[in-house]
Structure formats: structure tokens, C-alpha cells
C-alpha positions in Angstrom: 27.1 36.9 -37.0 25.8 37.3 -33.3 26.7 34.6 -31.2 24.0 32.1 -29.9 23.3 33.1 -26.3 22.1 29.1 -25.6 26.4 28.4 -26.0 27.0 30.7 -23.6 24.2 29.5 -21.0 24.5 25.8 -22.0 26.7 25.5 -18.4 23.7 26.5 -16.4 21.1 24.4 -18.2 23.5 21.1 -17.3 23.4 23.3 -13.6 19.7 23.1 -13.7 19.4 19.5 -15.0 21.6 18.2 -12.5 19.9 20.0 -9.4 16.4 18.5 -10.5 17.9 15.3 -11.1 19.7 15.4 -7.9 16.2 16.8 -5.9 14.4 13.9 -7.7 16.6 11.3 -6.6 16.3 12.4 -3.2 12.7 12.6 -3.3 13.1 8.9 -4.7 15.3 7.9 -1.9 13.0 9.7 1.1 10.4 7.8 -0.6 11.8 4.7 -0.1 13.2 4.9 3.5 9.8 5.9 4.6 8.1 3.2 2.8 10.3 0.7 4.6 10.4 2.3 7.6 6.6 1.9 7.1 7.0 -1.7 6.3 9.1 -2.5 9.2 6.4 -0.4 11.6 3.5 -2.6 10.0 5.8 -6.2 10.7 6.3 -5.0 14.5 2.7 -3.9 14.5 1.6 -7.6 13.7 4.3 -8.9 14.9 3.2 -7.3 18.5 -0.5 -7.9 17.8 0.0 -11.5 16.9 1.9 -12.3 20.1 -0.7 -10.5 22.2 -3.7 -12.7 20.5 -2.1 -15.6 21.3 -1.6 -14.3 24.7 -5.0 -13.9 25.3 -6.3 -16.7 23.5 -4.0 -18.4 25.7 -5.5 -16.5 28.7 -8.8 -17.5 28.2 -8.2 -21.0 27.3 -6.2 -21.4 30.7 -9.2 -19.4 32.2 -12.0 -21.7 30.9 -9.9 -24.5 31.7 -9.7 -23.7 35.5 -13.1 -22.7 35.9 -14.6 -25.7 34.0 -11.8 -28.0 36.2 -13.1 -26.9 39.7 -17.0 -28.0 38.4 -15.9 -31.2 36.9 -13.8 -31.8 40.1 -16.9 -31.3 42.4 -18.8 -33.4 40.4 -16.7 -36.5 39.5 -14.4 -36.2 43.2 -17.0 -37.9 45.3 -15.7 -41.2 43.0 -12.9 -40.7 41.8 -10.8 -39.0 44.4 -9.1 -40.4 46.5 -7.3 -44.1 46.6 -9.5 -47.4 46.9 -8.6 -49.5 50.2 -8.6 -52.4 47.9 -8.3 -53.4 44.3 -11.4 -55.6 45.2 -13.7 -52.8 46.2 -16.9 -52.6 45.2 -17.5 -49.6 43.2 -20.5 -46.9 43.2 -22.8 -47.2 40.6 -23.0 -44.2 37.4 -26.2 -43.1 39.0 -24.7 -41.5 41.9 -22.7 -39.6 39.4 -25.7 -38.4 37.3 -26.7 -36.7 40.5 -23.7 -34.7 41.1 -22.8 -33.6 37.4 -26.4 -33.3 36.2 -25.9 -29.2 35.5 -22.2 -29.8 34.5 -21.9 -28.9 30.7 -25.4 -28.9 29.8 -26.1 -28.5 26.2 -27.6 -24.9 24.9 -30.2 -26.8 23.0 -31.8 -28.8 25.6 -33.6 -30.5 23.1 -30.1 -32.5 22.7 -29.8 -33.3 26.8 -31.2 -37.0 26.1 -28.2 -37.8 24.3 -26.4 -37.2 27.9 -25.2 -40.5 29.0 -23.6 -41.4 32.9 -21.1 -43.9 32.4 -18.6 -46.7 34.7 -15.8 -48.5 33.3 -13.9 -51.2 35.3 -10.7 -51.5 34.2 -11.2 -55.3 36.1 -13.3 -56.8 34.1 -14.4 -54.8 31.0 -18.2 -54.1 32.0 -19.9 -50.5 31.3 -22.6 -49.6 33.4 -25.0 -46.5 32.1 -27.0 -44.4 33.8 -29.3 -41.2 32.0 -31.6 -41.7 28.8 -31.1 -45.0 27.3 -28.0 -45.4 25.6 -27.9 -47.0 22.0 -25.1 -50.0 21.7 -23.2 -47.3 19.0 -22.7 -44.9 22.2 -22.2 -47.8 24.3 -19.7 -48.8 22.1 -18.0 -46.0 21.4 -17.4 -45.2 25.1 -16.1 -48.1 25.8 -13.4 -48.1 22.8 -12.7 -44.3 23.5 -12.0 -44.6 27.4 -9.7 -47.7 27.0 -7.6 -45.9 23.9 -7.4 -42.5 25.1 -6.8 -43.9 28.7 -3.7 -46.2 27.4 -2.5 -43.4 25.2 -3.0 -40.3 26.5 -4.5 -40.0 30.5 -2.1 -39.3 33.3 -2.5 -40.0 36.8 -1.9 -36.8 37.8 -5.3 -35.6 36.4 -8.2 -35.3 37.5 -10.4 -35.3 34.5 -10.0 -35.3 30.9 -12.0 -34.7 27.4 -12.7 -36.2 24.3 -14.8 -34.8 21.5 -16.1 -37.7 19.0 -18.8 -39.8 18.9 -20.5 -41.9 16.1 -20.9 -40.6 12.5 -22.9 -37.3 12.8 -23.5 -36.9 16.7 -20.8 -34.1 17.9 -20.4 -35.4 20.9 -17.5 -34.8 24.1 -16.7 -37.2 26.5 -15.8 -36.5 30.1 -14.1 -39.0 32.4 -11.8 -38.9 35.5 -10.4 -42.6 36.9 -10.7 -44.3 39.9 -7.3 -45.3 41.3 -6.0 -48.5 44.4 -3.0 -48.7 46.2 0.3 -48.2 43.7 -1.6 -46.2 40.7 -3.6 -49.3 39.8 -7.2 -48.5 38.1 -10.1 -49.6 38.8 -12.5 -47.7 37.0 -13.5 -44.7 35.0 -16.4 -42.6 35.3 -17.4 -39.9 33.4 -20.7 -38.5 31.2 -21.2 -37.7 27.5 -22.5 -34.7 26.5 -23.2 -32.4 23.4 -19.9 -30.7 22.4 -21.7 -27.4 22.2 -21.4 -27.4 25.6 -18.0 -26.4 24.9 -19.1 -23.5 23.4 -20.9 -20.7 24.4 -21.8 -22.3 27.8 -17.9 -22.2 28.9 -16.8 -19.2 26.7 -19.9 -17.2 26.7 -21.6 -17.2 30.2 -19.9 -15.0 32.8 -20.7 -17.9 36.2 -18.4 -20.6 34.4 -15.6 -17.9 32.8 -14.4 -15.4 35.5 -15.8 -11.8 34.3 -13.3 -9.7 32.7 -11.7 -13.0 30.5 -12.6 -12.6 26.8 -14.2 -8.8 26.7 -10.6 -7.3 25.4 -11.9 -4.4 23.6 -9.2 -5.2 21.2 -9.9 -9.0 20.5 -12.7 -11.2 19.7 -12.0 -14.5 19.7 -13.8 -18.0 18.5 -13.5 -21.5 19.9 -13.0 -24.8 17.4 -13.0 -28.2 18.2 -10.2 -30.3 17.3 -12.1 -31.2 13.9 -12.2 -28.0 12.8 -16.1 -27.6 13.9 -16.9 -24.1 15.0 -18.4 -24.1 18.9 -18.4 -20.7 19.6 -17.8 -17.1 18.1 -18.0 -13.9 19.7 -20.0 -11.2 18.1 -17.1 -9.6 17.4 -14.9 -12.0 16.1 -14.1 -11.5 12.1 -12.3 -14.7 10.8 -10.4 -12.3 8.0 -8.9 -10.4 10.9 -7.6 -13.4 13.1 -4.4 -12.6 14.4 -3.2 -15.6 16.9 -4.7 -18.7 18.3 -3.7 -21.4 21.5 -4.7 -25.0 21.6 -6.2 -26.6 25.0 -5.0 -29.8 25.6 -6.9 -29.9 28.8 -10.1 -28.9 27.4 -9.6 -31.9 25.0 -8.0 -29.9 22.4 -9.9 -27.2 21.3 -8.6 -24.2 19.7 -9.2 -20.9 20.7 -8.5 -17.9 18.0 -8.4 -14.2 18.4 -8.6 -11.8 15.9 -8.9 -7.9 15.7 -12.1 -6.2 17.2 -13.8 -3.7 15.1 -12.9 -1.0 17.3 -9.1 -1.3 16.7 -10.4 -2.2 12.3 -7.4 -4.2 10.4 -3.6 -4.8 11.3 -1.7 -0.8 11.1 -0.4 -1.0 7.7 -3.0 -3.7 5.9 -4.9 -1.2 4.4 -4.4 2.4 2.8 -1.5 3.7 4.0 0.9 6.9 3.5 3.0 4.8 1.7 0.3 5.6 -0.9 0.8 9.5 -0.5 4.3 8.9 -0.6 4.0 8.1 -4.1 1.7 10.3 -5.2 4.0 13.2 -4.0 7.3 11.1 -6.0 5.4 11.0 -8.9 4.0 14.7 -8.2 7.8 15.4 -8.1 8.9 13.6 -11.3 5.9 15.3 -12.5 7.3 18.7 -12.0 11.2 17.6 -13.0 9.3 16.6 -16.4 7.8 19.8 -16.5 10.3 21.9 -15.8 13.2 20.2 -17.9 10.5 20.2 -21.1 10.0 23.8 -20.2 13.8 24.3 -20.0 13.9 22.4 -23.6 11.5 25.0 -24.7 13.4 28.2 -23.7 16.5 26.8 -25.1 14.8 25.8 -28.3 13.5 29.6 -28.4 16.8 31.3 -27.4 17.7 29.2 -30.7 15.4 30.8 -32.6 15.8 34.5 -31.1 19.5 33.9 -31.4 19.2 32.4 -35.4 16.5 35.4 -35.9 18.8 38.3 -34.8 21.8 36.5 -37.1 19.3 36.3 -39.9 17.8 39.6 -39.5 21.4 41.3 -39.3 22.4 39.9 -42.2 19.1 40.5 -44.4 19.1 44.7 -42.8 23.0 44.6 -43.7 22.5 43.7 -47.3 20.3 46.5 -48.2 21.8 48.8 -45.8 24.8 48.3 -47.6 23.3 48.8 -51.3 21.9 52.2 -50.1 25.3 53.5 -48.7 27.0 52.3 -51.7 24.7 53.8 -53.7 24.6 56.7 -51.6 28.4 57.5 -51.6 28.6 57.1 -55.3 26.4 60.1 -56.0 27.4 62.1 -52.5 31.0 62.2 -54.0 29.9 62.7 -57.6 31.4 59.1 -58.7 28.6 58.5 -61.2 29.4 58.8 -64.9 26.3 60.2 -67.0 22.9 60.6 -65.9 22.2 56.5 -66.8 24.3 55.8 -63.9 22.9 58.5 -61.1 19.2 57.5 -62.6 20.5 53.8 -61.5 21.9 54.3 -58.2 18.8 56.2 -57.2 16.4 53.3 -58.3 18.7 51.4 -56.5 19.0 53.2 -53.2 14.6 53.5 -53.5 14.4 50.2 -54.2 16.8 48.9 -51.1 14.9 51.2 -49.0 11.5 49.7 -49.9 13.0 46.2 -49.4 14.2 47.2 -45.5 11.0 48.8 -45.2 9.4 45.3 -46.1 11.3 43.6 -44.3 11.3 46.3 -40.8 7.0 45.9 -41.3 7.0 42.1 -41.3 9.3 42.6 -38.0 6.9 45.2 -36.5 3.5 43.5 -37.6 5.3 40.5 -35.7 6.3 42.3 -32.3 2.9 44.0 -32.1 1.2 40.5 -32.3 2.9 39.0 -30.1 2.3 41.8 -27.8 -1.5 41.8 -28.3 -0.7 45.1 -29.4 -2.1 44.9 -32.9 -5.2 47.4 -33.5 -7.0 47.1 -37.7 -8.9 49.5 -38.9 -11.7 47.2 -40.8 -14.3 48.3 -43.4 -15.8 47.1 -46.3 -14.3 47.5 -49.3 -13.9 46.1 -53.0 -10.5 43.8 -52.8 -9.6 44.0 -56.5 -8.2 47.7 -55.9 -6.0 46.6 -52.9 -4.7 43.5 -55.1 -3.4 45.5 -57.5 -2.0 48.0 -55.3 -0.3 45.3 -53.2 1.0 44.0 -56.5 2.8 47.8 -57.3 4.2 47.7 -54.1 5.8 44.4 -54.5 6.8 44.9 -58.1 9.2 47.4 -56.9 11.0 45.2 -54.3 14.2 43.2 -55.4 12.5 40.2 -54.9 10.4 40.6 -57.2 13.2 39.7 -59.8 11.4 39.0 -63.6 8.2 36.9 -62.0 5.4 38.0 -64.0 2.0 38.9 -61.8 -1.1 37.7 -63.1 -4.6 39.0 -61.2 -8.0 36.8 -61.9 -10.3 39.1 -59.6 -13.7 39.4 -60.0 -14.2 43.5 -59.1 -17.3 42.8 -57.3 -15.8 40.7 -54.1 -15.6 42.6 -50.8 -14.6 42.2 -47.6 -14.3 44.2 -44.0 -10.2 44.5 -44.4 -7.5 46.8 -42.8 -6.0 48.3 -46.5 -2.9 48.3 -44.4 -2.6 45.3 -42.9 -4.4 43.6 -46.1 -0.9 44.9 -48.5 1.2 43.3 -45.8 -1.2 39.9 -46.3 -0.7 39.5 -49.8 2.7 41.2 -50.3 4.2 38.6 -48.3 2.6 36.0 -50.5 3.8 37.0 -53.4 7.6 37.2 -51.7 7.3 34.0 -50.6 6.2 32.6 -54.4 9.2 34.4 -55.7 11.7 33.2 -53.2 10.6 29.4 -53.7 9.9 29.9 -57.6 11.4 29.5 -60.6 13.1 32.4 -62.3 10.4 34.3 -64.7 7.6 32.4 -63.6 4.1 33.1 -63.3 2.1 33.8 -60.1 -1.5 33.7 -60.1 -3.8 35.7 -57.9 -7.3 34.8 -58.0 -10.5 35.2 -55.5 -14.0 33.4 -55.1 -17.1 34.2 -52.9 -18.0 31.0 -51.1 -20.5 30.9 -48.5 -20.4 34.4 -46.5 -16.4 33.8 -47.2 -14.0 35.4 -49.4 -11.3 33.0 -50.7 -8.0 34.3 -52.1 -6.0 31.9 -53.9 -1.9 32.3 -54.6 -0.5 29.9 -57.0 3.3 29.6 -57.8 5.0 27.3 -60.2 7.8 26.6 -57.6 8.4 22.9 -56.4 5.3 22.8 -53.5 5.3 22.2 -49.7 5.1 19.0 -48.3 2.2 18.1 -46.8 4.3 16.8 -43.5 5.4 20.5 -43.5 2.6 23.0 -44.2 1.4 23.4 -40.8 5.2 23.9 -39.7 6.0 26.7 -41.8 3.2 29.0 -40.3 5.6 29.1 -37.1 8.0 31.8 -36.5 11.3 31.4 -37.7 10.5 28.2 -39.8 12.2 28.2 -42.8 12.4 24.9 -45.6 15.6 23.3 -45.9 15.8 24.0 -49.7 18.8 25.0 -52.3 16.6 27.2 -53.3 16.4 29.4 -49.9 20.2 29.5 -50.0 20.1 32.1 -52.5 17.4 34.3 -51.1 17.4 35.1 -47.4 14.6 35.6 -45.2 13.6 36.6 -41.7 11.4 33.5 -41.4 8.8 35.6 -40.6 6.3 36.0 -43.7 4.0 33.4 -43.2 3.9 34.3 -39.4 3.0 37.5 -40.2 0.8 36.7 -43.0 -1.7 34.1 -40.7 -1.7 36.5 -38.0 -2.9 39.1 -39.7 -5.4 36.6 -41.5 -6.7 35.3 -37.6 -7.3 39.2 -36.6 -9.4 39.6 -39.6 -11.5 36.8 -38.6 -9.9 34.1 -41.3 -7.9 31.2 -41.8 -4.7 30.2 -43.9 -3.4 26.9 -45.3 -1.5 25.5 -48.5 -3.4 23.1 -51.3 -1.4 22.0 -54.2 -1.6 24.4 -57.0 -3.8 22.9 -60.0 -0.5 23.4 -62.5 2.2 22.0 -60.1 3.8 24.7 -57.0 2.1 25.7 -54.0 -1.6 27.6 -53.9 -1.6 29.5 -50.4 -5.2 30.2 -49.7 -6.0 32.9 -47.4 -9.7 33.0 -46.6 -11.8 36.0 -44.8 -15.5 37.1 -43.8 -17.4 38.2 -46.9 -20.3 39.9 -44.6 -19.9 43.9 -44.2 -18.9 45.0 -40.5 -21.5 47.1 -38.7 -20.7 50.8 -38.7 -20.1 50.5 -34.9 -17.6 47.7 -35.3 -14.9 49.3 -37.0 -11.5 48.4 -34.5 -11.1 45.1 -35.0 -10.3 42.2 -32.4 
């Protein structure tokens, strides 16, 4: 027996394995470092970003709050700066500050400015005096209530002015009021205005005289203003709300809120969107891809050195066999061993009948090789088959194989077909080997042929056990051969059926297995009826 080459290269397949397992887990574990390398970029990214638009929205807040401060302080410093002589003093009236803060905070819809109400609280005695459009007793009352709470709560001397958004149900307003101190930080009044609380809005954050130029154009950031309800008073043209990054509240400015987020010029946070994480992956699983590949691929070449390996074993063995016979044989009459003519007329049909059996056998192996080479060349023409049956079934009479299986032909004389003679003997003597070597002893096997259709059908029945129909594709393959008690007794090359359907597809025709009417296997080889041009004469 030759020994099977995949033992002796089994040490560099485990080699192989291991090297793309190993260059797979290392793609695996780049792919991972980067990916979190990534990650960790993306969180100091936004980390970064999210600090800076709180930064600026600080920024602007602080520079709003500065530039709105030095107009409120013009405007409410005539009477409430400085400290009264006297907690008895008489105090101004509102009107003198509707004068000085008339273009203080004006709304953008000017339709709203008769909602703009001057106002004086004394702290002495409770009254409010108005000054403006007339106020209804709801604003009346409201300003009242808001001054005294947010004054007890929340005002500190060392201000100058301070804001309050409200109003009643529905009316957005803001409040703006600075107090009137005596002698040791006792107050005396408050005086102040009410306005829209758009005027918060794009009035303070929008127009470049009350916000210094430069604050808020960060080709980076837009940014948005909210009032402490939630109400939107101002958004950029910029500004997305999906990409706000960081936000600051003004206490001064009453409590607003301004957010930034990401301008469209810089698009979403580094490392929201598609990133190479993504073509990280793709080139992992392009990698494990390829490991797949190549280990299948590896599967493959070991599964064929198999078969070349259990081919060469088998086909020593089947040439050794006759081989043997003929030298025997040989020997026997060389050296003049033979007693009577009976015996030297037996080792000669022996020796010619071993010969014919390795010249089957060395044609199957030939027919095979020159397939697989594309090397196969058939010399077709039309001719009646019934004279190339029966020749076929001479040839194969005389083989060993043939044993005491009885041949029956059913052959109509007039069915033709564009065959290779040749090639054709090879066809049908390996059918009729095959029914032998999976038949009973002394059986029958039937040969018979139909026209159907511009086809030629030739049909082989055996009376052996059958094929299963799980395996009759699989024994069309090269070195197949069915796991039977039967096949212990008569070797093979595996090749027969190989041969046979090659031969069939060259021809133009097809092969398969049916059950035989009376039990065994009917092998059906089918081939163009139609003549060949004259022209047309090599084959495929």
C-alpha cells in the first residue's frame, strides 16, 4: 500500500491553521484597540467641544449682561443711584423714568409696546404709581406682588438692577426694576418698567449696538436663548437643537439660558456619525472572510490528497492483480510447466484475458487524465448504435468481470446518434462492469434504447440491490465508491462512472440512475439523436 501523503503533511496543515488563527486574532485585537482608541478620541472630542460651548454660551451671556447693564444703568441711575438725604424724601414720579428708559428693551413687535408699563414702588407705604399706556389692575397687581417677593427673596443691595420674566396667564412679560436706597441700606422705593420678554431676545442677542461685535458669530457655535420657562426668545440661524453641545444660565439677566450647539460648518460631534470604526470591521470581517476561505480551501486539498492517495493504493492493487495473473501465467508456459495442451490453452486465455482487464482498467485511467486536462478530442458521426452495443458487449464478455452475467440487448436497429465508436465502447463497457460488480452472480443485465424527442435514451438495468437516492448524484464523482459487502469482493478504481458521465457531457448528453422496473439500478445515459453537420466532426 502507498502511504497517504495527508499523514505526512498533517504537521503543516495544524502549521497553517494556527498561523491564520493567530493573524486573525490579531486582526481581531487591532480591531479593537482602534475602535477604542476611536471611542476614547470621540469622548475628548465632546468632552472638549462641550466645555467650549459652555464657555461661550457663558461668554455671551456675561457679554449681553454687561452691555444690557450699562443701558439699564443710564436709564434707571438718575433715581435710583445714589443714597436719599432722608427716609422722608419725596420721591420722583415714574414718568421721569419713562423718559430716560423709553428705547431701553423695546419689543421687536412694536405692536406689543402698549403693554410697556413705568412703574414706583414705596417700600413706605405700599402705593404704585404708573406711568405709559394704561395699566390693567392684573398688571398692576402683579407688579406689585413680584417686586415685594423677588425683592425679599432674591435682590441685593449691591445691584443695580434686576429681572423678572412673568406676568399674568398668557402675557410673556419681563420685569425691570432697580431700588431706591436712605442712609443704612433702608428702601424707599423701586422703580423699574415692564416690557415684552422678546426683548430679551433677538434685540439683546441679535443686534450688534447692544452685544459688542464679535460675541456670538463663532463659526463653530450657534447658539439660542430660553427663558427660564422653557419659552424660546431667540435662535440663531445656525443654531440646530440636535447638535447642542453646552449651555450657561444668567442669573443677572433674570435667568435665562443660553445654549450652544455645533454650527454646520464644523457638521456633528467627531465620532457621532460614520466612522472608521465601521471600515475597521469591514476589513475584520474581510479577514475572517479570507481565514474561512483559506481553511475550507485547505479542507479541500486535504480531502483530495485523500482521494489521490486512496486512488494510487487502489489502483496499485487493482494493476497488481492482473499483472500478477499474466506473469504467473506467463512463467508457467516460458518454463514449459504446463501439462497438456488443456492447460497452455488456459494460461493463454488467461494471460489475454488479464491483459484486456488492465487495458480496461489503464483506458478508464487515461479517458480520466485527458478530461481533466481538457485534453479530450471525439471523433463524432452518425451512426446506427445497435452495432456498437453489441460490439461493446464482446469486448466486455471477455473481461473477468464479466463472471456468468448473462447480456441481454433490446435495440431497435434503426436508432442513431453522432458518437465517437471509441469513446461510445468505453460508455457502455463501464456500465455493464459496474452492473456486474454490484449484481448478483448469473444475473441478467438488460440493454435497451428509445428515441424520445431529438434524444437517444439508453437504458442499463441490473438485478443488483439499487442506489440510494441520497447517493446517486455522489457516485458520479471521482473516487466515490458505495460502502457495500458487495464491493469488498470486486475492486475498483472508483473511476467508472466518472469516466462514463464525462464522456456522456462531451457528447452533448446527460447521465442519472432511476430504479430499474424489476428491482436493481437502471443507469440511463441519454445523447442527441440529430446527425452532426459534415463540418462538425471534432467534438467539444
Amino acid at each position: 500500500m502507498i502511504p497517504r501523503p495527508h499523514g505526512v503533511a498533517a504537521p503543516r496543515a495544524h502549521l497553517l491553521v494556527g498561523l491564520l488563527l493567530a493573524a486573525l486574532a490579531i486582526a481581531a485585537l487591532l480591531a479593537y484597540e482602534t475602535h477604542r482608541a476611536a471611542r476614547s478620541h470621540r469622548a475628548t472630542a465632546e468632552r472638549l467641544l462641550r466645555d467650549y460651548a459652555a464657555a461661550t454660551a457663558a461668554d455671551l451671556g456675561a457679554a449681553a449682561a454687561r452691555a444690557l447693564e450699562a443701558r439699564l444703568v443710564a436709564a434707571l441711575n438718575p433715581l435710583t443711584g445714589g443714597e436719599a438725604g432722608s427716609p422722608f424724601e419725596r420721591l420722583p414720579s415714574p414718568e421721569r423714568l419713562a423718559g430716560a428708559a423709553a428705547e431701553v428693551l423695546r419689543c421687536p413687535d412694536r405692536r406689543r409696546d402698549g403693554e410697556r408699563v413705568y412703574f414706583r414702588l414705596d417700600f413706605r407705604d405700599s402705593s404704585l404709581a404708573t406711568a405709559g399706556p394704561p395699566a390693567t389692575a392684573a398688571v398692576v397687581r402683579w407688579i406689585g406682588d413680584t417686586v415685594r417677593a423677588h425683592f425679599r427673596t432674591a435682590y441685593r443691595p449691591d445691584w443695580r438692577y434686576a429681572l423678572v420674566f412673568g406676568g399674568p396667564p398668557g402675557a410673556g412679560r419681563v420685569l425691570v426694576y432697580g431700588v431706591k436706597y436712605a442712609e443704612h441700606l433702608a428702601p424707599l422705593a423701586a422703580y423699574g418698567f415692564v416690557t415684552c420678554a422678546e426683548a430679551l431676545g433677538a434685540p439683546l442677542f441679535g443686534a450688534p449696538p447692544v452685544v459688542p461685535a464679535g460675541a456670538g458669530t463663532d463659526p463653530l457655535l450657534a447658539v439660542a436663548v430660553f427663558e427660564p420657562g422653557g419659552g424660546e426668545l431667540f435662535r440663531g440661524a445656525r443654531y440646530d437643537p440636535r447638535a447642542s453641545l453646552g449651555e450657561a444660565r444668567l442669573d443677572r439677566l433674570g435667568g435665562l439660558t443660553v445654549r450652544a450647539a455645533l454650527g454646520p460648518a464644523v457638521g456633528p460631534v467627531p465620532g457621532s456619525g460614520t466612522s472608521r470604526v465601521a471600515l475597521l470591521l469591514a476589513l475584520f470581517a474581510l479577514a475572517a472572510t479570507l481565514a474561512l476561505v483559506a481553511l475550507v480551501q485547505l479542507r479541500r486539498e486535504q480531502r483530495l490528497a485523500r482521494l489521490h492517495a486512496d486512488f494510487a493504493s487502489g489502483i496499485s492493487h487493482e494493476l497488481r492483480t492482473p499483472l500478477a495473473e499474466i506473469l504467473l501465467y506467463a512463467e508457467t508456459l516460458a518454463h514449459g510447466r504446463a501439462r497438456g495442451e488443456a492447460e497452455r490453452a488456459a494460461a493463454v486465455e488467461t494471460i489475454v484475458q488479464e491483459a484486456r482487464r488492465l487495458a480496461h482498467m489503464v483506458e478508464n485511467v487515461l479517458h480520466f487524465a485527458r478530461g481533466g486536462r481538457g485534453a479530450a478530442r471525439l471523433d463524432r458521426a452518425p451512426q446506427p448504435l445497435l452495432p456498437l452495443v453489441r460490439r461493446a458487449v464482446a469486448a466486455w464478455s471477455a473481461l473477468p468481470e464479466a463472471g456468468n452475467a448473462t447480456v441481454r440487448v433490446e435495440l431497435d436497429d434503426s436508432l442513431r446518434a453522432p458518437v465517437d465508436p471509441g469513446a461510445f465502447r468505453q460508455i457502455l463497457v463501464n456500465l455493464l462492469d459496474n452492473a456486474a460488480k454490484y449484481g448478483p452472480e448469473g444475473q441478467t443485465v438488460t440493454i435497451r434504447g428509445a428515441a424520445m424527442g431529438g434524444r437517444v435514451r439508453l437504458l442499463v438495468d441490473d438485478q443488483g440491490p439499487g442506489v440510494p437516492r441520497e447517493e446517486r448524484e455522489r457516485v458520479w464523482r471521482p473516487f466515490v465508491r458505495l460502502d457495500r459487502p458487495v464491493e469488498a469482493r470486486r475492486g475498483g478504481t472508483g473511476l467508472g462512472l466518472a469516466v462514463t458521465r464525462r464522456l456522456a457531457l462531451e457528447h452533448g448528453g446527460a447521465t442519472w440512475i432511476e430504479d430499474a422496473p424489476g428491482g436493481g439500478a437502471r443507469v440511463v445515459v441519454e445523447l442527441p439523436a440529430a446527425p452532426l453537420d459534415a463540418t462538425d466532426r471534432t467534438g467539444s
